[in-house]
C-alpha positions as CSV (number, residue, x, y, z in Angstrom):
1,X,129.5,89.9,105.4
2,X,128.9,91.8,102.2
3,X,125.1,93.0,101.0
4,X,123.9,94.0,98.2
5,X,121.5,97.0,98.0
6,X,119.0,98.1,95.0
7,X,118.0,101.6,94.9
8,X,116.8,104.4,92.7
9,X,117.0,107.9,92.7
10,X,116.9,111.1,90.8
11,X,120.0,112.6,89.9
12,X,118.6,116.3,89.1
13,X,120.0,117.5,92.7
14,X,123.4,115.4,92.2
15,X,126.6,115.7,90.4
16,X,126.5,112.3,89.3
17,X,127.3,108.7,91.1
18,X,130.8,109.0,92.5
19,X,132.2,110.8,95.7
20,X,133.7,113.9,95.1
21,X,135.3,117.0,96.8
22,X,132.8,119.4,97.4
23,X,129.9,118.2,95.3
24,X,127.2,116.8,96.4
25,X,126.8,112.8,94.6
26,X,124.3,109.6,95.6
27,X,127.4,107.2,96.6
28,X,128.4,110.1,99.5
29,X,124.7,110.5,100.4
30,X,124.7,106.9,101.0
31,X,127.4,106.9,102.5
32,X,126.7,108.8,105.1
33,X,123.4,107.4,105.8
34,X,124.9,103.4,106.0
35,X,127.7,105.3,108.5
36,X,125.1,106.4,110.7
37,X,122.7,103.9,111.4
38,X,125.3,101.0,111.5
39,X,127.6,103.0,113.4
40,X,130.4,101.7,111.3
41,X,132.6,104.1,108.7
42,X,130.7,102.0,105.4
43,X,132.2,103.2,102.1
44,X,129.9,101.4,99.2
45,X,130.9,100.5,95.7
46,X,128.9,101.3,93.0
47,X,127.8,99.1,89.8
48,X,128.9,101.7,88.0
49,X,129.2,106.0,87.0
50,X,126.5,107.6,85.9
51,X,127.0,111.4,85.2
52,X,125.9,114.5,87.0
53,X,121.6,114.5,86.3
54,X,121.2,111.1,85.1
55,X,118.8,109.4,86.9
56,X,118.5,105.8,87.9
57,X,115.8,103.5,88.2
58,X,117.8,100.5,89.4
59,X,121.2,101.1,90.7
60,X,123.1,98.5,92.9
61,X,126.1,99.0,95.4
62,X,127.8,97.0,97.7
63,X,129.1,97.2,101.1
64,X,130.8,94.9,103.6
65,X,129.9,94.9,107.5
66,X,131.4,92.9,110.2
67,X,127.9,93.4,112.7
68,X,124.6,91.2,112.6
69,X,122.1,93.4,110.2
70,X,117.9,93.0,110.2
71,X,117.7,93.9,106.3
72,X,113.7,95.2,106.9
73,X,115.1,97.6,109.7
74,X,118.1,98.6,107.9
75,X,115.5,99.3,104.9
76,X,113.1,101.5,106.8
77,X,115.8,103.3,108.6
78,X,117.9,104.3,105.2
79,X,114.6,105.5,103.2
80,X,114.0,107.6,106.7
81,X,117.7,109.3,106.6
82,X,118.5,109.3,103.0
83,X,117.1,112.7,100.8
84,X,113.6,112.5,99.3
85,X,115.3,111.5,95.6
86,X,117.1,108.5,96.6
87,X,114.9,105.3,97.2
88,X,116.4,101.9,98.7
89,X,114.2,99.2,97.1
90,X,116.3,96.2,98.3
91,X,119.2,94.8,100.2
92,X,120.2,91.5,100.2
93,X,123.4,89.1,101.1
94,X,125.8,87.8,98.7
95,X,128.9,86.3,98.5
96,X,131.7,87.7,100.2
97,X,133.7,87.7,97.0
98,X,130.1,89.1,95.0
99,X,131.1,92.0,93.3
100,X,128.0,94.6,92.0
101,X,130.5,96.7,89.4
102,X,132.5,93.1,87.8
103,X,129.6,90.7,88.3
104,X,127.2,92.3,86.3
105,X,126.4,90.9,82.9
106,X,124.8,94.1,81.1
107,X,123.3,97.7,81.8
108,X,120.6,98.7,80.3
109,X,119.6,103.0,80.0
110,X,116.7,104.5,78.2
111,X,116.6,108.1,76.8
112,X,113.4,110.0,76.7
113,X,112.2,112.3,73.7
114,X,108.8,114.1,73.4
115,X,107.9,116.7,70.5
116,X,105.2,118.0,72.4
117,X,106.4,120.6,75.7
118,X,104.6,121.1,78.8
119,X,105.9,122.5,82.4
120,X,105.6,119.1,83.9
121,X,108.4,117.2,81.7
122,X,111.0,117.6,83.7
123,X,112.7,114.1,83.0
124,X,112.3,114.1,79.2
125,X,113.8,116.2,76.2
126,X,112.0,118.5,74.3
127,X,112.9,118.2,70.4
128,X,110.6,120.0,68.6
129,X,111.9,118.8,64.7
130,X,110.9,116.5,62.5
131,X,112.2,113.0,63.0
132,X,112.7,110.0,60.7
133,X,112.8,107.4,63.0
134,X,113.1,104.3,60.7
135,X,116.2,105.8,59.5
136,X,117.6,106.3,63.4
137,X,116.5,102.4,63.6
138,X,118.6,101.6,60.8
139,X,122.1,103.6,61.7
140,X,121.2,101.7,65.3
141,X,122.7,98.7,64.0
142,X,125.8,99.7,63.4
143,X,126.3,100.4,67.0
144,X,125.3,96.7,67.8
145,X,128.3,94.0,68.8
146,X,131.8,94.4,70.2
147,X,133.4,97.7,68.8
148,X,135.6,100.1,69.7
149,X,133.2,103.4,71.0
150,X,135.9,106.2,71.4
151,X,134.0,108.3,69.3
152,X,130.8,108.3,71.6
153,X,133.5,108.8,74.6
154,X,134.2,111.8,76.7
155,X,137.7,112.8,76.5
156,X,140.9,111.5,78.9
157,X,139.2,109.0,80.5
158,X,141.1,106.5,82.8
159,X,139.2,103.7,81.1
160,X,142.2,100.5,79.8
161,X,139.8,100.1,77.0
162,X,136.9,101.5,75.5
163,X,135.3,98.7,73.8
164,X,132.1,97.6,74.0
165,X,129.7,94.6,73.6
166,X,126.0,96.8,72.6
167,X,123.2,93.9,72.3
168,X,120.4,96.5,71.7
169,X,120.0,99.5,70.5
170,X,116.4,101.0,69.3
171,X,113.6,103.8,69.0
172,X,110.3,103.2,70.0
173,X,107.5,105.5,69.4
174,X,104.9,105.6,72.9
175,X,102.2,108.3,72.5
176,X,103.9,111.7,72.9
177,X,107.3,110.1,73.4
178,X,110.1,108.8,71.4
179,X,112.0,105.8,73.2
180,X,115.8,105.0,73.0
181,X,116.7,101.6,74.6
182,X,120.4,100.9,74.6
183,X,122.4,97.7,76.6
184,X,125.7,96.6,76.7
185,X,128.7,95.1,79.0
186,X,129.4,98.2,80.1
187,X,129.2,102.1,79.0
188,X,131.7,105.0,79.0
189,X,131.8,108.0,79.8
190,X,129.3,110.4,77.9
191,X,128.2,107.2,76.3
192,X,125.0,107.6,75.6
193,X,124.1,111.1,75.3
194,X,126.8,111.3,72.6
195,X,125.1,108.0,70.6
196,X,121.7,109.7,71.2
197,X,122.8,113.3,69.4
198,X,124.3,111.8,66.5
199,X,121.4,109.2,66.0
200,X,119.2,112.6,66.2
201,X,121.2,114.0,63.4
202,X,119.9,110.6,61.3
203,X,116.4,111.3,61.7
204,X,116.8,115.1,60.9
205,X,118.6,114.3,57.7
206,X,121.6,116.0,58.6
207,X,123.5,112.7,57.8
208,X,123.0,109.3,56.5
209,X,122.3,106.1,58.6
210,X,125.5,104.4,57.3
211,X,127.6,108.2,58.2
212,X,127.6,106.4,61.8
213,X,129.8,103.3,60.8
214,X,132.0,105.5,59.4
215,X,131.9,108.2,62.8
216,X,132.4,104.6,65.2
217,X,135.6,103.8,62.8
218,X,137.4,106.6,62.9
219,X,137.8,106.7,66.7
220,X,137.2,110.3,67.1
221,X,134.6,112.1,69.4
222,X,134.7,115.6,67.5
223,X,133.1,113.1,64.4
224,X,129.8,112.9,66.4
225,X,126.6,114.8,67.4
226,X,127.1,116.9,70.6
227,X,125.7,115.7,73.7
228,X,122.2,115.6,74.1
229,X,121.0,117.1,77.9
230,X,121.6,114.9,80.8
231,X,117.9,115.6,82.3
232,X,116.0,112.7,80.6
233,X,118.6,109.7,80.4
234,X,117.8,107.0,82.8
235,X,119.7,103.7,83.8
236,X,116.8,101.3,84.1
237,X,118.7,97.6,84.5
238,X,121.4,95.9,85.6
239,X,121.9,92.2,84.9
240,X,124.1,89.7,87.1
241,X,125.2,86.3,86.9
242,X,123.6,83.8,89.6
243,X,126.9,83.1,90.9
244,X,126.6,86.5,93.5
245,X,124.1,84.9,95.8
């Protein structure tokens, strides 16, 4: 039988998603918990990568198991055995051919900005310079439909292809904090963070909103802004199709 499960965490204490040698990550933590209470080796599969201190609201992996499981038991047990900063919010059966990483239709992250710093941000970047955010707006739509995005890519990735379908991509102003919503088929490596430091460069004036169709054309990372901190990017959705269940 294969499950689904929906969980959250924070990834301040993890270097990243994905299992690997000596560092601690969510899929080993989880690992190790499913292991344990189902008395079965369980290795899960994640929807997807997301780098060392990124953060998730909603996150899905999937596991298969060949024993009889009580999901509210299974549920309790986990959020008794698994670290204080991951959270298991739902699991459910699906298919046995259901697949959390292929199935999924979009991913949706948000990137949080304030200009005003206190002690208890810890999730959100401090940028304390003026920012034109209509122009940011603007430069967003270049980003938008199927393009090529090696420019917003980390380096030597093992990706076959680093296009990607973007269906929104926007700044929204909410009291102290400044907003970026971004979704698409699926993300690279780096992704994000890179897409957010050059849009920053737009609203400081440093270049122009239509610099970043030029940047996404030339296919070259050293074209855009560095890599804004890790700290205050979350992945907040994850779309599938109904097939799964």
């Amino acid at each position: 039988m294969r499950f689904f499960i929906e969980l959250s965490y924070s990834g301040s204490n993890y270097h990243g998603w994905q299992i690997q040698p000596n560092a601690n990550t969510v899929q080993a933590e989880l690992n190790k918990a499913l292991s344990t209470i189902l008395n079965n080796a369980i290795s899960v599969v994640g929807a997807g990568r997301t780098d060392s201190g990124v953060h998730a609201r909603q996150m899905f992996a999937h596991f298969d198991v060949e024993i009889e499981v009580e999901i509210p038991l299974l549920i309790t047990k986990l959020n008794g055995f698994l670290p204080i900063d991951i959270a298991i919010l739902n699991i459910f059966k699906v298919n046995e051919d259901a697949h959390c990483r292929f199935d999924a239709i979009s991913r949706t992250y948000k990137y949080y900005i304030t200009n005003k710093k206190s002690p208890f941000n810890n999730n959100v970047y401090f940028h304390y310079k003026s920012l034109d955010v209509d122009a940011m707006n603007l430069a967003c739509k270049h980003l938008l439909g199927k393009q090529d995005f090696t420019s917003f890519s980390k380096l030597h990735t093992q990706t076959h292809t680093n296009d990607c379908d973007l269906m929104l991509a926007n700044w929204e102003k909410k009291d102290d904090n400044l907003i970026f919503s971004i979704k698409s088929d699926r993300f690279l490596r780096n992704m994000v963070r890179a897409i957010v430091g050059t849009l920053l460069e737009v609203g400081e004036g440093k270049i122009t909103k239509d610099k970043v169709k030029e940047i996404i054309e030339k296919k070259d990372r050293s074209q855009s802004g560095v890599s804004v901190p890790a700290h205050a990017l979350f992945l907040t959705n994850i779309e599938y199709f109904e097939k799964i269940m």
